[in-house]
N, C-alpha and C positions, 0 to 999 in steps of 0.2 A: 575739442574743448577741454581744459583743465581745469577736472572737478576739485583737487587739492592739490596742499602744498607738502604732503608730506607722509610715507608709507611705516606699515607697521615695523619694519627695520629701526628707523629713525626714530619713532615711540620708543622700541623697546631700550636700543643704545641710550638713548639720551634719559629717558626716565631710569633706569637701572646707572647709570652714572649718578645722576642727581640723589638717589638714596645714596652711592657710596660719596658724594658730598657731607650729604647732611649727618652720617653717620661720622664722620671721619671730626664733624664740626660738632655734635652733639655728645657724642664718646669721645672718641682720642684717633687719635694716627693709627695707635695701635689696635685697636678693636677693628679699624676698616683695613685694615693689614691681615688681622685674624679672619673673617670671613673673606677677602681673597683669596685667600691661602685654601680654606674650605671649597671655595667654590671652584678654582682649578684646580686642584685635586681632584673633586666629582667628576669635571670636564674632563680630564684627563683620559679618568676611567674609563667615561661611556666613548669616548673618542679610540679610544683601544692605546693610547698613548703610555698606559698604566697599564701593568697585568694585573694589579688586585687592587681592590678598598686599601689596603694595609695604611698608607698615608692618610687614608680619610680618617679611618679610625682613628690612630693614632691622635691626630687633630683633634680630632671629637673627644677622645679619653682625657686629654691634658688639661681642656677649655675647666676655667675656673667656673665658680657658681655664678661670678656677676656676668662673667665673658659669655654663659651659655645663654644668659637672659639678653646680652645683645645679638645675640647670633640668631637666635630664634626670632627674634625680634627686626632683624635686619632683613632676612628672607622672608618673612610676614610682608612685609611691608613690600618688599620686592613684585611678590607675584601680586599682592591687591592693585599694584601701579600696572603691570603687565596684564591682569586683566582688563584695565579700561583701555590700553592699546590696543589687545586683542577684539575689544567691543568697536573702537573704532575704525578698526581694520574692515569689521563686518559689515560697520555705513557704508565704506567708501565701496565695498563688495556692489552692496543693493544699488547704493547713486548710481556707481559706473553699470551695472547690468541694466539697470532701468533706461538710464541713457540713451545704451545701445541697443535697446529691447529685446536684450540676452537673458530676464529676469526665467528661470526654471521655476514650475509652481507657480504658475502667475493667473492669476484671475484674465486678465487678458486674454493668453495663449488659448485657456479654454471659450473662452467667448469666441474667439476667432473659430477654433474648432469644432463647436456646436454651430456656429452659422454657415461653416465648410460645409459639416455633417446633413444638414436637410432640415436643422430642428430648429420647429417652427416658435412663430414671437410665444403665441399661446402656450407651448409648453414648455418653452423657459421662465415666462410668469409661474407655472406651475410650480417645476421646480425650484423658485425663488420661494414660494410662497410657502413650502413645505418647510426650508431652513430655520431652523434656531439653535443657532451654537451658543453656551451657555460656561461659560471660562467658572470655576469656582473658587477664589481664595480661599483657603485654608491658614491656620493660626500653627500646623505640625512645626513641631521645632526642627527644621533643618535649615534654618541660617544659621551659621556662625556668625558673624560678624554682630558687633554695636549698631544701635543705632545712631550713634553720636558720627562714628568708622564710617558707617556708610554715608553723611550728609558732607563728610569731608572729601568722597572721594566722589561724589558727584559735582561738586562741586571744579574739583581739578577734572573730568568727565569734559563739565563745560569750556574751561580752557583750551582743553585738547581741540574741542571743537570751532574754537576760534583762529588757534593756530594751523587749523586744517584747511578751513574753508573756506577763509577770507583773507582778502587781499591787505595787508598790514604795511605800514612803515615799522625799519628797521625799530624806533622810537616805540611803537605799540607793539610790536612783538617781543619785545625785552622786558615791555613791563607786563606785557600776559605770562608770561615767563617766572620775572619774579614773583607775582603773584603764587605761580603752581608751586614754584621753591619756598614759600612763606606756607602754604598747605602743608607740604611732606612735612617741612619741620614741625608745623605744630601736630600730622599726623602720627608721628616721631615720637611726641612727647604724649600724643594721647593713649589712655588704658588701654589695649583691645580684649582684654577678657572681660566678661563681666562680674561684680561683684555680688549681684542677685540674680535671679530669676528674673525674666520679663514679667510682669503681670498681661492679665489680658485684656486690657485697655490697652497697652504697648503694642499687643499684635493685632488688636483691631485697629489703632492708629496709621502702624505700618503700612495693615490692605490698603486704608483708604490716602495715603501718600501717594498710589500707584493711580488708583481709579482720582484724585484730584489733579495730579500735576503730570498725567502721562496721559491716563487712555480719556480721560473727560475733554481734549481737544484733539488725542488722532480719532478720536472716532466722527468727528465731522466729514474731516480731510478725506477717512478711510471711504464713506459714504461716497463724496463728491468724486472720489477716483473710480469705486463702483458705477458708479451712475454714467459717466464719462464713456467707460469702457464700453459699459451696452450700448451707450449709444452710435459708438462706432459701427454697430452690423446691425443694430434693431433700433428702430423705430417704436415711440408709442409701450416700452417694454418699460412700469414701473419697478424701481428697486425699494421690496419692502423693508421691515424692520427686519434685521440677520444677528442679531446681537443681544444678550445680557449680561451684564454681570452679578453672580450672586457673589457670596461671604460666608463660614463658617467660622471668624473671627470675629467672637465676641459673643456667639450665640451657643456654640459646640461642646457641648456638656459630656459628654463620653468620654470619662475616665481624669475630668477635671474637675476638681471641687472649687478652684476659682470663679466659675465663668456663673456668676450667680443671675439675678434677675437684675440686677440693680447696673451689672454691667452690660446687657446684652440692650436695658430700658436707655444709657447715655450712650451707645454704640449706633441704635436709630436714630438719639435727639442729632447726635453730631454729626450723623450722615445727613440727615433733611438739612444741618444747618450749613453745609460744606453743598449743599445740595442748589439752595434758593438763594446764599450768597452769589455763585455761579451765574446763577440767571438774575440777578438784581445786574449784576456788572455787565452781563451780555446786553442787557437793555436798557442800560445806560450808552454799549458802544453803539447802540441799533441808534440807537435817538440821535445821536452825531450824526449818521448817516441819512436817515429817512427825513430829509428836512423836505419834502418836497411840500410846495406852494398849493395849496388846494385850492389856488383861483387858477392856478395855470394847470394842474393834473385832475381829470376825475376821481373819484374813491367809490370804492364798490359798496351794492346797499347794504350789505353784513354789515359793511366797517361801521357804516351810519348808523346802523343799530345798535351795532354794540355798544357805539360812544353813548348814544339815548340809555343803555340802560346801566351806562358805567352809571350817568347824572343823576340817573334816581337809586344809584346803591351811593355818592360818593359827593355831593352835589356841591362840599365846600370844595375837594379836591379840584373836580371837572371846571370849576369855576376858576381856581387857580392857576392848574392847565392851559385851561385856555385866554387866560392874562400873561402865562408867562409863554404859551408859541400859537397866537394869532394867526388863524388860518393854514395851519401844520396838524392836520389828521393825526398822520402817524406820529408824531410827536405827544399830541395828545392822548391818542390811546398807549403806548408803552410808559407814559408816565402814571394811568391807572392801573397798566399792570406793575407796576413798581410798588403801586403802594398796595397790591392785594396780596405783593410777596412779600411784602414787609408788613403784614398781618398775621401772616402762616406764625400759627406758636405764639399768637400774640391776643390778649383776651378783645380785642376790638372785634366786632365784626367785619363780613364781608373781603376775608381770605380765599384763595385758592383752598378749594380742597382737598386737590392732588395735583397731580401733574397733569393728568389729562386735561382739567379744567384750563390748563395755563397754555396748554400744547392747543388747544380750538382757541385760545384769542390769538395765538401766533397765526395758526388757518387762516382768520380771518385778514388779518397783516398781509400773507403770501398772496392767496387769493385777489384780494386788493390789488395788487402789484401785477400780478400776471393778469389780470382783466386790461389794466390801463397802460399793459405792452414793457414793463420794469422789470423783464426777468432777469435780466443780470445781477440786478438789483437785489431780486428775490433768490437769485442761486448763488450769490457770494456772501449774501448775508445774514437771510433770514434760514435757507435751511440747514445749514449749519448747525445751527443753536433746535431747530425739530428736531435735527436727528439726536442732536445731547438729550432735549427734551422725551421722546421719543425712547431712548437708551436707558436713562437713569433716573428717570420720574422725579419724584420726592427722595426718592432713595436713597440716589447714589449704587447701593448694589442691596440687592434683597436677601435676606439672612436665611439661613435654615437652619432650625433646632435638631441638633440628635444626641439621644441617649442612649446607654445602654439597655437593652430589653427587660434585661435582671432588673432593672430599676422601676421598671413600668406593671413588671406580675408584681412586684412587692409592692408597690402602693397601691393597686388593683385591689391586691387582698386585703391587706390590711383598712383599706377605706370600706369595703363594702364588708370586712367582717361587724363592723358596727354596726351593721342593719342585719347582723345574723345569717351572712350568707358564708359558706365555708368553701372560698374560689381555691386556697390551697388545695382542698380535699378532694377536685375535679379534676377528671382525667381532660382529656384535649380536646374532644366533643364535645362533653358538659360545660370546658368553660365557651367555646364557641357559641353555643346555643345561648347562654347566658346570656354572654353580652351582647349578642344580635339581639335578643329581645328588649335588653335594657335601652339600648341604643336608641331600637324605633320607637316604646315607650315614649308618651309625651315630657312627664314629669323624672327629672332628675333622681339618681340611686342615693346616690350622699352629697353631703353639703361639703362643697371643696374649701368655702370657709371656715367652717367651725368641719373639721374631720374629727375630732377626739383623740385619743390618746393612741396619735400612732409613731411610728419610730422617725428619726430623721430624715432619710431617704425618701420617705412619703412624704413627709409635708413639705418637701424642698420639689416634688416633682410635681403633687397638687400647686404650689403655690404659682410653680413655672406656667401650667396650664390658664392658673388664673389669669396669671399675668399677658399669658398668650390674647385672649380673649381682650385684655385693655391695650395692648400693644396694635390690635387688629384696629381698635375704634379709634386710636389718635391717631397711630400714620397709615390707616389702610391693609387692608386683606395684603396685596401685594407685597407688601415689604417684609409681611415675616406669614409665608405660607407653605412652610414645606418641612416635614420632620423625618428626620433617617433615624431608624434604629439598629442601631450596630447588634451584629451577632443573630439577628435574624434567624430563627429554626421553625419556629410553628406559624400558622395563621391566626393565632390565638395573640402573637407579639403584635401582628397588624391591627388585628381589632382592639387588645389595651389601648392603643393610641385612638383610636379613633372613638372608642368609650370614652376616653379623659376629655378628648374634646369637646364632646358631647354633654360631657357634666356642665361644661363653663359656657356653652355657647355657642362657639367655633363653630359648632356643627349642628344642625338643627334639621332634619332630615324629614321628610322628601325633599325637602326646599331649600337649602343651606349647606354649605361644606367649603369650610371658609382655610381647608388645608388636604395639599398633596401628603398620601401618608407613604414611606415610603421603605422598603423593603432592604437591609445591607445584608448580602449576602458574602458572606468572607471564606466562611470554610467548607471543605468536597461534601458533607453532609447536605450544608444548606444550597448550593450549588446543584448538586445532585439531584436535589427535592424541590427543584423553583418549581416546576410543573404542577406539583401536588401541592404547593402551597399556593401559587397562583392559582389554579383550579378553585380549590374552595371557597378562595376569597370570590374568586369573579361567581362564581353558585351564592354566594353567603346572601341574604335578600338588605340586610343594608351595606354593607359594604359595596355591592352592585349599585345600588340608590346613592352610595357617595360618589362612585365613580362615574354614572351617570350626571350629575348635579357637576363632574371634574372635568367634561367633554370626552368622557372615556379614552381619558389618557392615562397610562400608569407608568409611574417612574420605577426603575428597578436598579439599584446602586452596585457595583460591581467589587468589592475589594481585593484591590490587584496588591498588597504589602504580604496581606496576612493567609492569601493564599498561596501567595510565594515563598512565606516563611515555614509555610504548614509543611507543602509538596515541593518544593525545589522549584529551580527556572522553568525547564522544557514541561511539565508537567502541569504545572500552576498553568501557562501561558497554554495549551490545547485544553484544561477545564476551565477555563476562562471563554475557550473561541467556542468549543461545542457547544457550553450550556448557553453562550449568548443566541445560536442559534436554535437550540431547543425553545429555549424562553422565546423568542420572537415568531416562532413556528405558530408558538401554543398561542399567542397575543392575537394573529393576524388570525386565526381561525375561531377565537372566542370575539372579531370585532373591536380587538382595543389597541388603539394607539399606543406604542410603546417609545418610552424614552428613555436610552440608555443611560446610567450616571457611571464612567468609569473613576473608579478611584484610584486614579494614580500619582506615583511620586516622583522626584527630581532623578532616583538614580531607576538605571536600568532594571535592577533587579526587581522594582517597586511599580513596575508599568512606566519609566520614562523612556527617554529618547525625542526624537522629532514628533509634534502634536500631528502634522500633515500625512505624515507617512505612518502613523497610527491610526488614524482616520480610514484612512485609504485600506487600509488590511482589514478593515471591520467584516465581517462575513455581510455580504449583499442582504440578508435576510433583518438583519438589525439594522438599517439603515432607513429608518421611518424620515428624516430630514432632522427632525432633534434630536440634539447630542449635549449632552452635560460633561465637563470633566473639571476635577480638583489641579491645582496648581498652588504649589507649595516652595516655600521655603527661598531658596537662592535660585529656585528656576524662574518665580515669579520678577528678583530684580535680572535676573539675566533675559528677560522676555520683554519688561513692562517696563525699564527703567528708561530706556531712550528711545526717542516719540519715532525717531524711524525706525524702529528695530520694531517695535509695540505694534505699527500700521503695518509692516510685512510680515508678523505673526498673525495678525489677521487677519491680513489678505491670501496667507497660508492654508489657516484653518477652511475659509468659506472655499478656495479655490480647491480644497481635498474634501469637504464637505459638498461643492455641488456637483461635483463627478463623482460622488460616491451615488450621489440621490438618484444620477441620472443611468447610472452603471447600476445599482438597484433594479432601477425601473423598467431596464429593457429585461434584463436579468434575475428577477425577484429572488428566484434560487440560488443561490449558487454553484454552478455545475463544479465538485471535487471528487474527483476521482475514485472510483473506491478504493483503487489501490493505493491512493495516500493516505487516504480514512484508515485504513488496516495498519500503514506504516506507520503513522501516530500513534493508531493502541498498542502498536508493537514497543515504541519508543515508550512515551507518557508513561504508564506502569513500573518498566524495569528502569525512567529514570528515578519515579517517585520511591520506588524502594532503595535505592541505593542512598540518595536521601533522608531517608526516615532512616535508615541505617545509622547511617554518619549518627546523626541527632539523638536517638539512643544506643547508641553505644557508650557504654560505662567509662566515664573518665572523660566525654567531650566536651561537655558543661565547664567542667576544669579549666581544660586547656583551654577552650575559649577564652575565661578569665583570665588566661595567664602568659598568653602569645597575641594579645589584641590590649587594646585600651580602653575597655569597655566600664572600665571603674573609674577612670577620668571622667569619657563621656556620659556617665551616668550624674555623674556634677560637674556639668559643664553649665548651666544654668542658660541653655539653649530657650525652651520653652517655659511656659509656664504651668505645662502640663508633665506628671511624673514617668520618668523613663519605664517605669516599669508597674504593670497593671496593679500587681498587690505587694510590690517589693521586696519581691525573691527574685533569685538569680537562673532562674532554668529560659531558656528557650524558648519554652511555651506561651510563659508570661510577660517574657521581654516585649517589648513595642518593635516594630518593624526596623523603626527609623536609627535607635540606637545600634540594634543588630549589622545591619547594613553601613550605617555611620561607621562604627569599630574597624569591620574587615576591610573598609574602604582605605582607615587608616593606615593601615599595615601594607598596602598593596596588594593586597589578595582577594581580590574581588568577590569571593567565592556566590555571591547568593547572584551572580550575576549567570554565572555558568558551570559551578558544581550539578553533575551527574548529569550532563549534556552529554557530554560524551560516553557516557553506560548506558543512557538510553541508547543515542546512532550505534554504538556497539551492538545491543540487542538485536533489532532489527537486521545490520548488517550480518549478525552470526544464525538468525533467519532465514534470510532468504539468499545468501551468499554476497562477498565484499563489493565483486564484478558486478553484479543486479543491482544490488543495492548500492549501489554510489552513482548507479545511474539513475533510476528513480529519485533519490536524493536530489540529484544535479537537477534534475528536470523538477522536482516540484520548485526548488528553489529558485529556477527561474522563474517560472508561469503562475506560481502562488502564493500573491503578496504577505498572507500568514505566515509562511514558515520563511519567505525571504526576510521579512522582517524577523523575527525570531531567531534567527541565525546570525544575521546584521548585528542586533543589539545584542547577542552574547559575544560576537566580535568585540564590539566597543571595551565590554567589563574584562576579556582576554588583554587588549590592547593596553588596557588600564593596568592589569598586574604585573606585577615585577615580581618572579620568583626568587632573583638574589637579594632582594629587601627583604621581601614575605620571611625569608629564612632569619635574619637576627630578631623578628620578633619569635617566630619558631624556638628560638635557642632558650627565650627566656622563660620558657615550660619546663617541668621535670624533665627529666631524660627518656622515661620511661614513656612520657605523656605525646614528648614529640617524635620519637620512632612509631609511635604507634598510626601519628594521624598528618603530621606534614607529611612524608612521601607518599601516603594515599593522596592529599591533597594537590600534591605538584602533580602526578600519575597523570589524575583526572584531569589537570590545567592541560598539561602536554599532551596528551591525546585531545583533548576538545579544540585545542589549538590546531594540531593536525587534520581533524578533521572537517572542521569549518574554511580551511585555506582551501582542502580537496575540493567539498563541494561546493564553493562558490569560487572557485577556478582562479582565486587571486592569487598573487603571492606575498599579499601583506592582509590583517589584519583589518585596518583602516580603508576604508575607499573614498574620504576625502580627504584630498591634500593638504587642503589649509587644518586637520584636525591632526593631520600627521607631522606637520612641520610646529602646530601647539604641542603637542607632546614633548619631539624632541626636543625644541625650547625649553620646556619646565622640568624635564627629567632631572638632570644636574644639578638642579634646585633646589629640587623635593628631598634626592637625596641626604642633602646634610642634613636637614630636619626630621628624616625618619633615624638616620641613625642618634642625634640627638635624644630623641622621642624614646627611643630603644634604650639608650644606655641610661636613662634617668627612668624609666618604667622598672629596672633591672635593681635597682637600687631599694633597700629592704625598711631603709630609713632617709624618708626626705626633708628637708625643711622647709618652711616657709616660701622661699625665694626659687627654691627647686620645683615646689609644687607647681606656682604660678607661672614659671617656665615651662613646664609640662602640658598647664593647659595653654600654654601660646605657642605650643607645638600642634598641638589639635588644630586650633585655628588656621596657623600656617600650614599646613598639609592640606587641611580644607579648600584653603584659597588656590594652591598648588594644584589638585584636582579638581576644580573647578566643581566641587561634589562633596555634599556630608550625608546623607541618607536618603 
């Protein structure tokens, strides 16, 4: 069978022609002559056809100010079209594997193989019923792109998919055609830099683009494929709820002074109204369908009831109802539930009051149907719309507040210095003690209304709490129940929160606790100390009483950026795997459910890579069945933008999520070796010092500045939130995402795999090269942590290019780049040797189609980094220069598929 018409060769030729159309038609002959000329030159080069750049440069040096702004602008453009090829290379991957039931990672495969295995129906309900994978939007600024950019190229997205899939006359393919050629041009002529900052309504709009018009219908579909599957080996095995989605767009206050009340208050109205639009329209399609005869079909007594007590909440509607479909039940019941959703928000009575209420009149529909033998009926149409219902409530996606801790002691103090108590003046005991008792105390410490004369920061975090508290009463505990505090050090940060709550309501204890509080731990201190600071909480007597009142579940949030940025790759990534094991050690012997939040990023360095294959390496001891993790930036449209890509990411996540639950379960421990244990601490240490090295050493700060693009990115007006914590330029206080965005720029991956190789060194000059590269070789076969680990510092090796890295190199002092690029290459070129030894490849890359994206975009990237290089180089720019600079950024971006 011939699933298309058309392979990623034929994308890429024909769309990469079609820019040099339109440029050729919207510049001149001569501008598409000048980036020809660029572009085999580059080909040239990496072809070996060329012994040097010298031509390229050359090219590059001569390009006028208006020619560099088409040039930059023509290769933009290039790889944004070459990535929706590439995306639709990836359907045609999944359709044709699916097909032939060649799918790797497949929820199937394992079904098959637990019913091979001996495992019984009862303990795969088990394990079903343990899962909760919990995806989290994040608003971090690592897109590049507009959002204007991106509606355009989904749009031609769609095209692609017409001419791929379906069968067309010559006549409808020319005009799908024109069509995509009317696109580039006007993509052609649109901005792609932006002239502002997003605000954060922008990036809580974006999340909810993905969750409306992507995962709010594959998550039926994803459902009805799970359900399908089991039923193939088991019998009688229900498939529960496996899914949420939350958001930290819109609510995410840490370190943004945009994200006020006012936005986070239209960030819920708009989600419940994107929410109950959904289901007015679903049961609008439902009433087309369920027209069945209620003198020819029975209806079960629920349904009878329910309609009796629609009559007495609704009695003009019911009456209406049932004038406009005569003897059609279900016709008449989804037209009460129409108008109880078209009450939600609405001052009338007799509204839904959440989703559940809306989710038991569906029950009652299904039920109905399945009594009087209509399951077709009931599985093609009504649980579809459950499991939406089911998924995203009123919601759409449920938010979580976090702030910085520093902002929770300072309005702490200063609110409760008004009643004369001096929390500054308290060591870490005293204020613990304090606020446990204030807590369980009936009557409130200060009035979060009226607080008095306190500073800004206070009455902006009182006000939030307030607000928390009215946000809980109009759309529900669930839609805004969970708060992170970044920078996490004492238990004393746990309990401010859980005190504020406490002032406004939230929390009302023994009986009440209307919020997860939850723990960010980022840096080796706080890492180091989870034990001692979970200890006292779970001793503290209300804090126990909240977590009690929470099903003795505790969330513990992971920050995988800023411990990476702290310690280097190898070092962050084993104090990452250890302490999640300590932590889950200590959880499962104090009795509490633990639920991991890892906070991770799009690039390697930041905790990305594949979600499933990260899953899977989690130590057996953390693998309670929930999992929370952040999803950011251009991973989330590279994941969520196309509804078959979206459904096999989550058929990914659950298929590595219930073999971890079940590889857990036989395994609680996980048996590692000791001798790996030892060759970790052998490594981890001597990488983290070589690390902390680099970083203070005198003069790095500099070059940083001066061999990266870290002053562009720094106003690139990516997010809405500021690049840098207090707006200085050190390291310390940089944010992850610029850090890593920069060196991505340049080619030099470095936070991806700097001092990987001084740690493997260490250890090999321990215990000798022969022993040690054989221990090596063997854990990284047999130990998905360090296989992964190894994996993903391959991809960031894979990614750099030392002969690019070098012309941003050049444009530092003299003194600045002798001192710290050929350290820098040293460590590239040994980590690179070392990584091909012990995982016995002889390339980098171990997937083909990621190795044949590469070499495709190599040639590409290049004229834009040297572009990017000689206009960074330059001591005075103009206007038109600038703006080419940052459409260098973008373009590189889109070229690596990667900004932070």
């Amino acid at each position: 069978m011939v699933l298309h018409n058309r392979d990623v060769r034929t994308d890429v030729r024909e769309l990469g022609a079609l820019v040099g159309d339109v440029l050729a038609a919207q510049a001149s002959t001569e501008a598409y002559e000048t980036v020809e000329d660029l572009r085999n030159a580059a080909i040239d080069y990496r072809r070996g056809d060329a012994a040097s750049r010298d031509a390229l440069h050359e090219s590059v040096g001569e390009l006028s100010t208006t020619r560099e702004e088409i040039v930059a602008r023509a290769f933009t453009t290039y790889f944004e079209l070459i990535n929706l090829a590439e995306e639709r290379e990836r359907v045609r991957a999944i359709r044709g594997a699916d097909e032939e039931g060649a799918l790797h990672d497949s929820f199937d495969a394992t079904i098959a193989e637990f019913a091979a295995a001996g495992v019984e129906p009862e303990e795969l309900e088990e394990l079903l019923a343990d899962v909760l994978i919990e995806p989290t939007f994040t608003a971090h600024p690592t897109e590049a792109r507009r959002a204007t950019v991106k509606a355009k190229l989904r749009s031609i997205a769609n095209h692609l998919e017409e001419l791929d899939e379906r069968n067309l006359t010559e006549r409808e393919r020319n005009g799908i055609w024109r069509d995509v050629t009317a696109e580039v041009t006007s993509l052609w002529g649109t901005r792609q830099v932006r002239q502002r900052s997003p605000e954060p309504e922008d990036e809580a709009r974006n999340v909810q683009w993905y969750l409306e018009n992507t995962l709010f219908d594959v998550v039926g579909d994803a459902y009805e494929e799970f359900e399908e599957t089991i039923s193939k080996e088991y019998d009688d095995v229900d498939c529960p709820k496996l899914f949420e989605f939350r958001s930290w767009a819109g609510s995410d206050r840490d370190g943004n002074p945009f994200v006020t009340p006012e936005v986070t208050d239209e960030t819920l109205a708009r989600q419940r109204e994107v929410a109950v639009e959904k289901y007015r329209d679903r049961c609008k399609r439902l009433s087309a369908v369920l027209s069945q005869d209620g003198e020819r079909y029975a209806v079960d007594d629920k349904l009878t009831e329910s309609l009796s007590a629609d009559a007495e909440r609704f009695p003009t509607v019911v009456e209406e109802a049932r004038e406009r479909y005569p003897d059609e039940p279900y016709r008449q019941k989804l037209r009460l539930m129409r108008e109880r959703l078209d009450r939600v928000d609405d001052v009338r009575p007799g509204e839904y009051p959440d989703g559940d209420a809306f989710l038991a009149d569906l029950d009652v529909i299904a039920d109905s149907l399945a009594a009087d033998g209509q399951d077709a009926v009931r599985e093609s149409f009504v649980e579809p719309l459950r499991r939406q219902v089911d998924t995203f409530g009123f919601t759409l996606a449920s938010l979580d507040l976090r702030d910085h801790r520093e902002n929770h002691t300072e309005a702490v103090a200063e609110a409760v210095a008004t009643e004369g108590v001096d929390y500054r003046g308290m060591d870490e005991d005293a204020r613990e003690e304090f606020l446990t008792e204030a807590i369980l105390q009936e009557d409130p410490v200060v009035d979060a209304d009226e607080p008095g004369d306190v500073s800004e920061t206070t009455e902006r975090v009182l006000r939030r709490f307030q607000e928390l508290a009215e946000w809980q009463d109009e759309y529900g505990a669930q839609a805004i129940d969970t708060y992170c505090i970044s920078m996490t050090e004492e238990p004393s940060h746990v309990l401010e929160v859980l005190f504020l709550a406490d002032q406004v309501g939230v929390v009302s204890l023994p009986d009440h606790c209307g919020l997860d509080v939850v723990p960010l731990l980022e840096t080796e201190s706080a890492l180091n100390g989870a034990e001692r600071i979970l200890g006292t909480l779970f001793e503290n007597e209300a804090y126990a009483t909240a977590l009690e009142v929470r099903d003795e579940v505790q969330e513990v949030m992971l920050g995988y950026s800023d411990s990476n940025k702290e310690n280097g790759f190898l070092a962050a990534n084993w104090d990452l795997y250890e302490n999640q094991r300590r932590i889950a050690r200590f959880c499962r012997e104090e009795e509490v459910t633990l639920r991991l939040f890892h906070g991770r990023g799009g690039s390697i360095s930041r905790g990305g890579g594949p979600m499933n294959e990260a899953l899977l390496a989690l130590p057996n001891e953390t693998v309670t069945g929930q999992v929370k993790f952040t999803e950011q930036g251009e991973a989330i449209a590279e994941k969520y933008a196309n509804p078959r890509i979206a459904e096999r990411e989550l058929e990914q996540m659950l298929d590595a999520q219930i073999r971890a639950r079940h590889e857990a379960n036989e395994e609680p421990t996980e048996d590692v070796p000791d001798e790996w244990v030892d060759a970790m601490e052998t490594m981890a240490p001597a990488a983290r010092k070589t690390y902390r090295d680099l970083l203070n050493t005198d003069g790095f700060v500099d070059y940083f500045g001066q061999a990266t693009p870290i002053s562009v990115v720094e106003n690139l007006n990516l997010g809405s939130r500021p690049a840098s914590r207090s707006g200085e330029r050190t390291v310390e206080d940089l944010r992850a995402i610029p850090w890593v965005f920069s060196w991505t720029q340049t080619r030099l991956i470095l936070p991806g795999w700097y001092s990987l190789a001084s740690g493997l060194d260490a250890y090999l000059d321990a215990v000798g090269e022969e022993e040690g590269l054989e221990t090596l070789r063997e854990m990284y076969d047999e130990w998905p942590f360090f296989r992964t680990t190894l994996d993903n510092a391959a991809l960031a090796l894979a990614r750099t290019d030392p002969e690019i890295a070098a012309e941003y190199a050049d444009l530092a002092d003299d003194d600045l780049r002798e001192r710290f690029f050929p350290e820098l290459i040293g460590e590239y070129e040994r980590g690179r040797e070392l990584v091909l030894s012990i995982s016995g490849r002889d390339d980098l890359i171990r997937r083909e189609w990621l190795e044949e994206s590469l070499d495709r975009r190599n040639p590409y990237v290049d004229p834009l980094n040297l572009l990017q290089a000689n206009l960074l180089g330059r001591t005075h720019r103009t206007d038109e220069e600038e703006r080419t600079l940052r459409l260098t950024v973008n373009g590189i971006a889109a070229g690596m598929k990667n900004t932070g």
